[in-house]
C-alpha positions in Angstrom: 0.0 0.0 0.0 2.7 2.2 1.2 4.8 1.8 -2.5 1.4 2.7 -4.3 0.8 5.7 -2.7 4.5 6.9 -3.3 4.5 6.3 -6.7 0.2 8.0 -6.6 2.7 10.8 -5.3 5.6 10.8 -7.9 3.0 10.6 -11.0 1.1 14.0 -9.6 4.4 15.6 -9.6 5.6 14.4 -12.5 1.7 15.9 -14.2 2.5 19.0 -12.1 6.4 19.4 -13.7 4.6 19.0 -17.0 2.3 21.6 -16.4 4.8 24.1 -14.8 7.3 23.7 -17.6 4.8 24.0 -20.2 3.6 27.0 -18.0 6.9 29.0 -18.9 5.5 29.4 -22.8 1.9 29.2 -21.7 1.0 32.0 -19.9 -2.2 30.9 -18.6 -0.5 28.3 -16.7 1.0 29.5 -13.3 4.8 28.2 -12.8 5.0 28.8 -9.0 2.4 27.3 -8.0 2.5 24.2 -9.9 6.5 23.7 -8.9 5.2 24.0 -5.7 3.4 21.6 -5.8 5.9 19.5 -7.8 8.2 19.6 -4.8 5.5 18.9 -2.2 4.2 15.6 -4.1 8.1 14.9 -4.4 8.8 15.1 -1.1 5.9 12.7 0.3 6.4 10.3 -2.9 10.6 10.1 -2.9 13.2 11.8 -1.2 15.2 11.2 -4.4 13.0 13.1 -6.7 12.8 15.6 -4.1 16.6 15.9 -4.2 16.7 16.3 -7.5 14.2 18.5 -8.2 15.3 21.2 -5.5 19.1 20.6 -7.5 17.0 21.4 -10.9 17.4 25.0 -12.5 13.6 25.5 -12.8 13.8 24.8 -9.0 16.3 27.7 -8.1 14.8 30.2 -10.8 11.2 29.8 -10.2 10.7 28.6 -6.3 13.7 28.9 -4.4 13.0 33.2 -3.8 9.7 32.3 -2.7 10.5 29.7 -0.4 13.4 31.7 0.7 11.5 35.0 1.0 8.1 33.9 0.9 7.3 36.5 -1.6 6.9 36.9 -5.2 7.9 39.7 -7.9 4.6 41.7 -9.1 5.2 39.7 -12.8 5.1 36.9 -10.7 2.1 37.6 -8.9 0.1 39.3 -11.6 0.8 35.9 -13.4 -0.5 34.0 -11.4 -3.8 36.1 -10.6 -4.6 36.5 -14.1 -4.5 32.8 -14.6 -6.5 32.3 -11.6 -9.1 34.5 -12.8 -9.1 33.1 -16.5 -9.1 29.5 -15.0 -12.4 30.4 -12.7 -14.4 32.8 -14.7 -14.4 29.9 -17.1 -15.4 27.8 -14.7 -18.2 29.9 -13.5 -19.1 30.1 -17.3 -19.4 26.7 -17.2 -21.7 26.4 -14.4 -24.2 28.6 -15.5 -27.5 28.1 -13.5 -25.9 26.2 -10.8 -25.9 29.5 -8.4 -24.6 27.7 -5.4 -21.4 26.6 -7.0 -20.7 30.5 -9.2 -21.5 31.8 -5.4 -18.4 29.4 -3.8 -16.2 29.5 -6.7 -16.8 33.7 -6.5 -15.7 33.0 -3.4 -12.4 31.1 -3.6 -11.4 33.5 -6.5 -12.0 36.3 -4.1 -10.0 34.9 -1.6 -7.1 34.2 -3.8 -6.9 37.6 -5.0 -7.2 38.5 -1.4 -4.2 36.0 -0.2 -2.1 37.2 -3.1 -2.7 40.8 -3.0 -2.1 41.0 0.7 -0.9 37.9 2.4 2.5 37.5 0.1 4.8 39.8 0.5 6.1 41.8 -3.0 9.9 41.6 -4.2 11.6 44.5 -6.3 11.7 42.5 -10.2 15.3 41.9 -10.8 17.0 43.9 -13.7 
């Protein structure tokens, strides 16, 4: 049980790494988040892909300030926001005449723009 839920762990990051990485042409796709989550489903599936990944130059570019700092540049933010917001509005689209569920999605988005707005902290861009 315990080897299926590491490797359960190492094939979400590896869908999340894929994401990410295609994230850096795409700009819809956020990049911080999802290599976030690429080195938490690394860590609980294999300390070696965890390893590796945090030794990875998509590690050091895109997470290591934030974990460091826990902040993010205004690009960075902004980014991510904007897909947020494309991402749920078409979701809410897609729910049309299910109130309920436009009312808690509304919601989460809200609170997301809230979090990153003014719950992470904003670092200078680098030139």
């Amino acid at each position: 049980m315990k080897r299926a839920k590491s490797c359960g762990w190492i094939a979400l990051g590896c869908v999340c790494l894929s994401l990410g990485t295609i994230g850096l042409v795409l700009p819809v796709l956020p990049t911080v988040p999802l290599y976030l989550a690429t080195l938490f489903c690394f860590a609980r599936g294999s300390n070696r892909l965890h390893r590796w990944f945090q030794k990875t130059s998509l590690h050091r570019k895109h997470l290591e300030p934030f974990v460091r700092t826990k902040a993010l540049t205004l690009r960075s933010k902004l980014a991510v926001m904007t897909s947020l917001t494309l991402f749920m509005g078409i979701g809410c689209f897609m729910m049309q005449g299910l109130l309920a569920a436009q009312l808690v999605l509304a919601a989460v988005w809200a609170f997301h723009i809230w979090y990153f707005t003014v719950r992470i902290k904003t670092l200078a861009a680098n030139r």
